[in-house]
C-alpha positions in Angstrom: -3.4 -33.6 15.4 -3.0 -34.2 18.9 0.5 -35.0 18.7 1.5 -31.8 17.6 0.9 -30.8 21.2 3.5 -33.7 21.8 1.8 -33.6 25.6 3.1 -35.7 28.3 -0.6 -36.8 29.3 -3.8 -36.2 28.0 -7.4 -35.9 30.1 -10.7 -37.0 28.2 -13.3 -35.4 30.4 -16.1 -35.4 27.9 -18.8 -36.3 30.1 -22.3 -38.4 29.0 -24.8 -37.8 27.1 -28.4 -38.6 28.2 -30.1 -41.5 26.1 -33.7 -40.3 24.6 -35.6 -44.0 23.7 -36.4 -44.4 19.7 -39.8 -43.9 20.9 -39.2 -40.0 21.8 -36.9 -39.5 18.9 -37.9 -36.2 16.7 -41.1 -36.3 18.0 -42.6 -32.9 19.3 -42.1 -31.3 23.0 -39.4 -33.6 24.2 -36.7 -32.6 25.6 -33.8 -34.5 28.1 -33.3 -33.1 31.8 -30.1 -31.0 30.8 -32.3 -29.3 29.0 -34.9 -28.6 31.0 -32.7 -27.3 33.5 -31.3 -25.0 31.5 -34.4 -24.4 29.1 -36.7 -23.7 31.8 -38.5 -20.6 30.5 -39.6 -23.1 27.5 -41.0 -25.9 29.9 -44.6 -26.0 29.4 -47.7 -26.2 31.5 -48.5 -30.0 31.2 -45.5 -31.9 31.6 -44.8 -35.5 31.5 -41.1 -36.2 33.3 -40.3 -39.6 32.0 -37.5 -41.1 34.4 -37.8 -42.5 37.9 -34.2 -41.8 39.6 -32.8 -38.3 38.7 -36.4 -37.4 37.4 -37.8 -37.4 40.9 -36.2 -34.5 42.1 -37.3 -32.4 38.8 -40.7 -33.2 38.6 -41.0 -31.5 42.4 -39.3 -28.9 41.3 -41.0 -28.3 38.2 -44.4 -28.8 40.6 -43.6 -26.2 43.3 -43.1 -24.0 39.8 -46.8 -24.5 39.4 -46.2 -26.6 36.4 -49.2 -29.7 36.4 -46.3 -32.2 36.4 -46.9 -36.5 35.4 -43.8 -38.6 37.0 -43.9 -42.0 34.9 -41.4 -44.7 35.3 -40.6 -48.8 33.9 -39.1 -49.8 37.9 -41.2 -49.3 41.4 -40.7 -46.7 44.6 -37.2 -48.2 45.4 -35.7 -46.7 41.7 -37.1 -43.3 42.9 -34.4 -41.1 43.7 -32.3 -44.1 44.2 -29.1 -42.0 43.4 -29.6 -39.5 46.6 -28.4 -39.6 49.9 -30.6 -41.8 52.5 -32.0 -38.3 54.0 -32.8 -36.4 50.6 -34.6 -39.7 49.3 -36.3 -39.9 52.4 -37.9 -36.5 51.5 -38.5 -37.0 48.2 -40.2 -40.3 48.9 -42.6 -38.6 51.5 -43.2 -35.9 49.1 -44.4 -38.7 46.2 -45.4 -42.0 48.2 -47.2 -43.8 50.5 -44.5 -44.1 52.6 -45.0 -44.9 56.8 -44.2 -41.2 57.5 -45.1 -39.0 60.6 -46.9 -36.5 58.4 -48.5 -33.4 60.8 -46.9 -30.6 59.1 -47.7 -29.1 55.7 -43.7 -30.1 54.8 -43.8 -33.7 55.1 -47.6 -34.5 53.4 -47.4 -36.0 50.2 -48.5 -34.0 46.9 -50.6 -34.8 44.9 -48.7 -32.6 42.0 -46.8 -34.5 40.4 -48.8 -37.4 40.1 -46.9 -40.7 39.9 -47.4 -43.8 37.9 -44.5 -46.7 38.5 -44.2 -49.9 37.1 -45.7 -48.9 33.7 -44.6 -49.3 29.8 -44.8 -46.7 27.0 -46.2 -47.9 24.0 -45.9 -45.0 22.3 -45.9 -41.2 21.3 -48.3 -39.6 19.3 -49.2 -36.0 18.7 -52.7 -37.0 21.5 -49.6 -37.0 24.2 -48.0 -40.3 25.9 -49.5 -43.6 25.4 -49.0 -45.9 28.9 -49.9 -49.4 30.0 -49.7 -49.6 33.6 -49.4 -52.9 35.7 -52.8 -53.6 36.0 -52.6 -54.2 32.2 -55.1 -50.7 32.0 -54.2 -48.4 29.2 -53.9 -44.7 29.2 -53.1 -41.1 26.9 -51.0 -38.6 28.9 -51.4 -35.3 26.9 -48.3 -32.8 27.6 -47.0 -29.8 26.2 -43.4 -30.8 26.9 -42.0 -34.6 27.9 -39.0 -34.3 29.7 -36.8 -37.4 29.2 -34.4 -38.4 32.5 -33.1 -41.9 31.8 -30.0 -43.4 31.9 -27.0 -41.8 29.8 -24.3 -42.8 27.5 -20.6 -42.0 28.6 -19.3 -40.1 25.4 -15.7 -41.6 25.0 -15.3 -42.0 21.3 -12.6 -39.7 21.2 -10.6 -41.8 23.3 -10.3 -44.1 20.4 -8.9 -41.9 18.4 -6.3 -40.2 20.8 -5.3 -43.5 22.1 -1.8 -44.2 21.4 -0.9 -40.5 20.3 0.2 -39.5 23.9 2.3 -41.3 26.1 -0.4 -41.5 28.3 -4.1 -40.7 27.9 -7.1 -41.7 30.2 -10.8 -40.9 30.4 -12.4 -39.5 34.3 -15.6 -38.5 34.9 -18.8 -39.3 33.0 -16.4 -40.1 30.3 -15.1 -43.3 32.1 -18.4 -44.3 33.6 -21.3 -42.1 33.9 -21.9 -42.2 38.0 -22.3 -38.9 40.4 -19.9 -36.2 41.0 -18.6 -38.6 44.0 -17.2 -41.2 41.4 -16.6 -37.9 39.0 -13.7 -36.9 41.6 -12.7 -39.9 42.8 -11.8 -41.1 39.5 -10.0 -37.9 39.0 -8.2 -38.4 41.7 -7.0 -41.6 40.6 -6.0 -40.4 37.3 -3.7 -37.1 38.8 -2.0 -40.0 41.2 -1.1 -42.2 38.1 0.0 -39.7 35.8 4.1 -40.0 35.2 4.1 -43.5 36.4 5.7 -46.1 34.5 3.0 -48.0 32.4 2.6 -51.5 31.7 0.0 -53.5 30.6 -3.4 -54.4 32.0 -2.7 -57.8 32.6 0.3 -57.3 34.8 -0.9 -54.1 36.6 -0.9 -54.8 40.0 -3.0 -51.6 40.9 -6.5 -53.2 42.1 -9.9 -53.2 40.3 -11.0 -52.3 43.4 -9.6 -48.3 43.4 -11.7 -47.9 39.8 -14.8 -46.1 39.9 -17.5 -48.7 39.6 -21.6 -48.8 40.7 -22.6 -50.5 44.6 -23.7 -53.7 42.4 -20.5 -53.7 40.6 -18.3 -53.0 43.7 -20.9 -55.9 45.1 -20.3 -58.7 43.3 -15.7 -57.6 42.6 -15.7 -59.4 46.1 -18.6 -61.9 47.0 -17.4 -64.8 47.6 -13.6 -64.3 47.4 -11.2 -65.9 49.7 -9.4 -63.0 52.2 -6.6 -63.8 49.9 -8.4 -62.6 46.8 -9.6 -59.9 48.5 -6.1 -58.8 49.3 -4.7 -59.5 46.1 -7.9 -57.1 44.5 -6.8 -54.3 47.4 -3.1 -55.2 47.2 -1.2 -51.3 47.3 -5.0 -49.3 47.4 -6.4 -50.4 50.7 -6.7 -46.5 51.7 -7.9 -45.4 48.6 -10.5 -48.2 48.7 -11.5 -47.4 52.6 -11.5 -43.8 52.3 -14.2 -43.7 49.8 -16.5 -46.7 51.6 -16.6 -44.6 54.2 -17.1 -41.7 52.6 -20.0 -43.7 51.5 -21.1 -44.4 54.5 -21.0 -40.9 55.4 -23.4 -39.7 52.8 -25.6 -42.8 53.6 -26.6 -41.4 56.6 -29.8 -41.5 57.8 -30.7 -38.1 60.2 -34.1 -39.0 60.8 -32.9 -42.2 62.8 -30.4 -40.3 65.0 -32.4 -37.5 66.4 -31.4 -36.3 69.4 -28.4 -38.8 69.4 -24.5 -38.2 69.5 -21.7 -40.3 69.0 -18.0 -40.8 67.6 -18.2 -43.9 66.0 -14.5 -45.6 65.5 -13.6 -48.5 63.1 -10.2 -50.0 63.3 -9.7 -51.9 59.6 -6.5 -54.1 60.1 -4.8 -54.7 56.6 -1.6 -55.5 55.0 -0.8 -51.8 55.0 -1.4 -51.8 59.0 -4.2 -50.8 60.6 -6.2 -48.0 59.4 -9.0 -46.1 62.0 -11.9 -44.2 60.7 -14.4 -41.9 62.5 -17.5 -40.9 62.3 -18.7 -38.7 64.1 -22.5 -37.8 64.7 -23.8 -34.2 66.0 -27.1 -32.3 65.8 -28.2 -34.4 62.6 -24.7 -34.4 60.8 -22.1 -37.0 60.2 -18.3 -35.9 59.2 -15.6 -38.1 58.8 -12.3 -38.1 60.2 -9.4 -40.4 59.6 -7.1 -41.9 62.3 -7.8 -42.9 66.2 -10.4 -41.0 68.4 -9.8 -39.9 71.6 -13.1 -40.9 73.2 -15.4 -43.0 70.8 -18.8 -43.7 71.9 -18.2 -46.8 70.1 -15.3 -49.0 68.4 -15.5 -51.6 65.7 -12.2 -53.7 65.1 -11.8 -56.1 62.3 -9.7 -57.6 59.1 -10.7 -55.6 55.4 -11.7 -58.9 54.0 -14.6 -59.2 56.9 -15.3 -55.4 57.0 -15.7 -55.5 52.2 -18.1 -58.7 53.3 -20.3 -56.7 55.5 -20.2 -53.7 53.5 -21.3 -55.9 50.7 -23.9 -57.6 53.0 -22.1 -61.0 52.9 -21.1 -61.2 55.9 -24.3 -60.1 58.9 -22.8 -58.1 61.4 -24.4 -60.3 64.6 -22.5 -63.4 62.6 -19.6 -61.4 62.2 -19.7 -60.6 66.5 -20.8 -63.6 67.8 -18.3 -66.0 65.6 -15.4 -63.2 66.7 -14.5 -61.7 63.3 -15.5 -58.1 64.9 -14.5 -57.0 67.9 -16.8 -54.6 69.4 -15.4 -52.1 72.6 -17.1 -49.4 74.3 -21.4 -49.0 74.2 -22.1 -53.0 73.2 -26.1 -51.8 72.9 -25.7 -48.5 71.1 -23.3 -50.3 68.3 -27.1 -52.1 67.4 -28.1 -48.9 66.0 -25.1 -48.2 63.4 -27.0 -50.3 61.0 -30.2 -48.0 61.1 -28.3 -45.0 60.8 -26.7 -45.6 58.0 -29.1 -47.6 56.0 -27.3 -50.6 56.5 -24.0 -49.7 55.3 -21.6 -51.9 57.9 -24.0 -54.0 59.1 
């Protein structure tokens, strides 16, 4: 028993478990990514990766193995790699799509190994290989040696359940909490360490915000569309830097390379809050972005405005001409470069 321990805290960080469909269940070849990964010797030649976002990534790699490699996926182009940064889902797409791209060199053509087939259904397994129906309502086998399966996955907290109650505190971070990326993996950590020793009280009069959680961009979407600035505050009320620190950190990894070549430039936002006002930088150099806190000597570039306006145009509720024109941001310094911010950062802060 737990309580034997009699520890002061307890840490579930049991991580997820990925979700094979009944459809895949016992049946012959399949394995889930983890596995694959770390089964590789036992990865046959025909191989069928079933699983748009993460299974992108794998079924190139499993490709330039020399592998003859079947991408299939329920969702279209945008699910693909949806999970990566702006730049590494730029590549991937060139490698597996259509996509507008300058093309000239062997690295950015598109391969035709793995072939790709989105927007189709699985109507089952059988020992012939993978039965598909694809949009166009036409109706295929795909024969494999091994199906790899990389769809969503199931956070494995049933545990917590159990050890609930036995410590005088006990929380869940990680894949445990919410299965997400090792981002929200260490942010939520982060979380955790700073709460640990505080007095508790209940849920429903916590005033630490919902905001600081670890949550997906839909979630953290729709926690503040259409609230009031005094909502808003209330939801950031005592995590404002938390909260900023990893938006921009977000922003950070959203940037786009490709639309800044050749370009430099300290870009400075200026977030007035209840806390006082709180700069960021980013700063742009030879195709990388790093982020600084606190005021820049000489940006390029300086957007000032409340953290109500700045969550709405994060969030895409507020545009940031609207935002300019009606005086709700304050731009200083290079009025025609600040058009570009948008582009480079896939329209994070528009």
């Amino acid at each position: 028993d737990i309580r034997d321990f009699n520890p002061d805290a307890v840490i579930l960080a049991t991580g997820a478990s990925l979700k094979i469909p009944e459809a895949a269940q016992g049946k012959p070849g399949v394995i889930d990514h983890i596995e694959a990964l770390e089964r590789r010797a036992e990865v046959g030649q025909r191989v069928v990766v079933w699983g748009l976002m993460y299974g992108a990534e794998l079924a190139i790699s499993l490709a330039m193995q020399g592998k003859e490699v079947t991408l299939i996926g329920e969702a279209g182009k945008k699910t693909m790699a949806s999970h990566a940064s702006m730049a590494r889902k730029d590549w991937i797409w060139r490698k597996l799509t259509d996509i507008n791209y300058a093309r000239e060199t062997a690295e950015t053509k598109r391969v035709d190994n793995p072939v790709v087939k989105l927007n189709m259904k699985v109507r089952g397994i059988t020992t012939e290989g993978i039965e598909i129906e694809e949009k166009d309502g036409s109706k295929s086998v795909l024969p494999y040696d091994t199906l790899v399966i990389s769809r969503g996955r199931s956070k494995n907290d049933a545990l917590f359940e159990k050890i609930e109650g036995k410590a005088a505190e006990v929380y869940k971070i990680g894949d445990c909490a919410a299965a997400g990326d090792i981002q929200k993996a260490v942010w939520s950590a982060n979380e955790v360490a700073r709460k640990i020793g505080r007095p508790l009280v209940s849920q429903a009069d916590e005033n630490v915000s919902a905001a600081a959680d670890p949550m997906s961009p839909d979630e953290f979407t729709a926690l503040f569309t259409g609230k009031t600035d005094e909502e808003i505050l209330a939801l950031t009320k005592d995590n404002e830097e938390t909260l900023l620190d990893g938006v921009f950190d977000s922003m950070k990894t959203a940037f786009n390379s490709a639309e800044a070549t050749g370009e430099s430039a300290v870009i400075q936002y200026v977030i007035d809050s209840p806390a006082g006002e709180m700069s960021y930088q980013l700063n742009v150099a030879d195709g990388v972005c790093t982020l600084a806190k606190g005021p820049a000597e000489n940006p390029r570039v300086t957007l000032a405005l409340s953290l109500p306006d700045y969550l709405r145009m994060v969030t895409g509720e507020l545009n940031g001409m609207q935002a300019f024109t009606t005086g709700k941001l304050k731009i200083t310094g290079d009025l025609m470069f600040s058009q570009k911010i948008a582009a480079w950062f896939g329209g994070t802060g528009d």
